[in-house]
Every structure is written in structure tokens, then in C-alpha cells.
N, C-alpha and C positions, 0 to 999 in steps of 0.2 A: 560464523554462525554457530551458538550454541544450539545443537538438536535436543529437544527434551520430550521429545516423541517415539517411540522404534520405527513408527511408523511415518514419519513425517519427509522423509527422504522417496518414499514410494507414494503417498499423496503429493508430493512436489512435482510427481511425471503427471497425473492429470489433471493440472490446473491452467484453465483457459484463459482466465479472466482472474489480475490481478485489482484487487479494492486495497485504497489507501485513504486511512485517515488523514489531516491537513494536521491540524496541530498538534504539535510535541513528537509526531512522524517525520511527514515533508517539512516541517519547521521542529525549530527545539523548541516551541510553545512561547517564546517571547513575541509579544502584542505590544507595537506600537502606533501613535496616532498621529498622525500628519493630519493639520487643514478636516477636513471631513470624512475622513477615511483612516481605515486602521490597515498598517502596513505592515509586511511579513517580509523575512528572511527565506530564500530557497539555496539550497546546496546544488550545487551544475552538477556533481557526480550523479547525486537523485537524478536529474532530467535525463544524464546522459541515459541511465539505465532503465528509464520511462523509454526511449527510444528506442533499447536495445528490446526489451520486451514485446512491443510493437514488430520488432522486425522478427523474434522467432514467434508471432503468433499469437502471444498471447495479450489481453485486451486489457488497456487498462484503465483504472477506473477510483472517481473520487467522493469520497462522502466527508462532510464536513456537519457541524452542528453551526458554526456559525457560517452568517451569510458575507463571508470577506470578498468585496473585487478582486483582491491583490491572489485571492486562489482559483477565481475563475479567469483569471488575465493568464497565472501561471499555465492552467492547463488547456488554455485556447493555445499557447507559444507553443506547447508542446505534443498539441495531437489529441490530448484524452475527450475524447468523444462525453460521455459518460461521466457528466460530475452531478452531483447533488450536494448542494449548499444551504445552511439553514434547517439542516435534519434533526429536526427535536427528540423524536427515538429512532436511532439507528438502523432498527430491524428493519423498520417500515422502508425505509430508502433501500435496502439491501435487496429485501422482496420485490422491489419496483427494477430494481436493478436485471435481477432474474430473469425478471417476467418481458425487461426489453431484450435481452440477448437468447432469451429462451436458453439457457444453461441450469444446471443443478447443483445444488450446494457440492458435490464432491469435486466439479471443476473449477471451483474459485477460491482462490485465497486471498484473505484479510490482513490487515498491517492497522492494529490501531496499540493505543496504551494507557485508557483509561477504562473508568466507569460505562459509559455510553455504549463502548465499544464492543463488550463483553459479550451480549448476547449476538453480535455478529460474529464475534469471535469463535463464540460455541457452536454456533450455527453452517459457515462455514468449512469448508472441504480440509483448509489449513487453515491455522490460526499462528498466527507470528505476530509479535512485539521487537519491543527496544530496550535495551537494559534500564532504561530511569523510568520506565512505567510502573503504574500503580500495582502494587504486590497482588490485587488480585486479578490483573492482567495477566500478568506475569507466571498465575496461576495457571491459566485455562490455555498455554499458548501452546503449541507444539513443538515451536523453535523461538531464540533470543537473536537478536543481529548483535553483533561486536560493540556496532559503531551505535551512536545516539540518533536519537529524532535529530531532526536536519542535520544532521554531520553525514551523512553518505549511509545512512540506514536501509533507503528504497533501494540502493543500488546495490548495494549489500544481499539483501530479498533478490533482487532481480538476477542476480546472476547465479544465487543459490537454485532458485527455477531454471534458469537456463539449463545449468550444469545437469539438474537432476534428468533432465529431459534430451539430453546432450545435446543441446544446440548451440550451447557454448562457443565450440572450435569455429562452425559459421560465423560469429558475430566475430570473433580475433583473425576471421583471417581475408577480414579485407583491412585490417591495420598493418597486418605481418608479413 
């Protein structure tokens, strides 16, 4: 995780509730179509670390612009309570988000990498991207993940949170 914050390591301890964009995030943005339906690629390291977040407490959570099954199929398999699919402006779904978990922008962080995402991003307690997002994502983020939109980015995030919050050694030490 590249930090581009000072601050971003000490907003990573009070965040409750992590929000992920779908495309070019949870997927590396590739759209295709099957029969009637447009189909998406997920990375298992992302789910795993959707799970692990889950188990240190913090919520997780999806906003998309468009309205894909294959994103709401993903995040019924995996627990996420909390999707919003088909969000035309951002903000609006993020405020809605808020307003069901009663939290405040400094306990939530965002994972998006475009245009749309931007005022969540600002908005937002942390803002993090992915290195192929749009330069002015890229702008406003506090931290960069390594890895790319669906190559292991959420997980990436997610244990960035963990760590900062030390919950980390809990989730390693029922493998170890």
C-alpha cells in the first residue's frame, strides 16, 4: 500500500464500515455479456478479505453505478449486507449508506477509481484507489494499493485496515 496521506495510517484505526466500488475495484473493469446478462470477473483473495473485515468488525459495503446481477450474486455469496447497485451519483447512495448504519464520514472508507467516485472519495473518512485509476482519483486518495482493481486490491485495503487497527494477528491466528 502506497500512503499518500500522513494521515492516512491513523484514519485507518477509525474506520467501521468499509464501501467498495464494483468496477475496475472488485473487477479489473472488464464487462462481458453472456445470453442476457453481463458477466464479471471476482478475485477469491478480494472475498477472502471481505471476510476477514467482517470478522474484525468492520462492515462491508457496495456501491456500484451499474445494475449487474453477477455483483449482487457476489455480494449475497459473501455476506455484504449493504449493496447499492445502479447508483447514478455516488454521493446520493453513500448518504443513504450513512444514514442505514448511523456512522459518520470519519468511520468509513472508500475504494473507488474513477470519475463518479470522486466525491465519495472526498467525502469519506479515507479515500483509497488502485494504481490504474483515473489520475484524478488518484488525486484525491489518501493511499494507492500495490495490486490492481480485481487482482487482490480489496484485500490489499483490507488488511491495510486490519493492521492499522491491530486486529490483524486475530485473523492469522486461527491459520497459524
Amino acid at each position: 500500500m502506497q500512503i499518500l496521506s500522513e494521515e492516512a495510517t491513523l484514519r485507518a484505526r477509525a474506520i467501521r464500515m468499509f464501501i467498495m466500488d464494483v468496477d475496475g475495484v472488485l473487477t479489473d473493469g472488464t464487462a462481458f455479456y453472456t445470453g442476457d446478462s453481463d458477466g464479471m470477473f471476482f478475485h477469491i483473495h478480494d472475498g477472502t478479505g471481505i471476510k476477514y473485515l467482517r470478522r474484525g468488525g468492520i462492515i462491508p459495503a457496495m456501491i456500484s453505478g451499474r445494475p449487474v446481477e453477477a455483483a449482487r450474486r457476489r455480494a449475497q455469496a459473501l455476506g455484504i449486507q449493504h449493496v447499492i447497485l445502479g447508483a447514478k451519483v455516488k454521493i446520493e447512495a453513500y448518504e443513504r449508506l450513512k444514514e442505514e448504519t448511523a456512522l459518520q464520514d470519519d468511520a468509513i472508507a472508500y475504494i473507488g477509481d474513477d470519475l463518479p467516485d470522486i466525491p465519495v472519495m472526498r467525502r469519506a473518512g479515507l479515500a483509497l484507489t488502485v494504481p490504474n485509476a483515473a489520475p484524478e482519483a488518484l488525486d484525491v486518495a489518501d493511499a494507492v494499493t500495490e495490486r490492481a482493481g480485481g487482482n487482490g486490491a480489496v484485500r490489499e485495503a483490507a488488511e491495510f485496515l486490519l493492521k492499522a487497527q491491530d486486529k490483524w494477528d486475530d485473523i492469522l491466528k486461527r491459520y497459524l
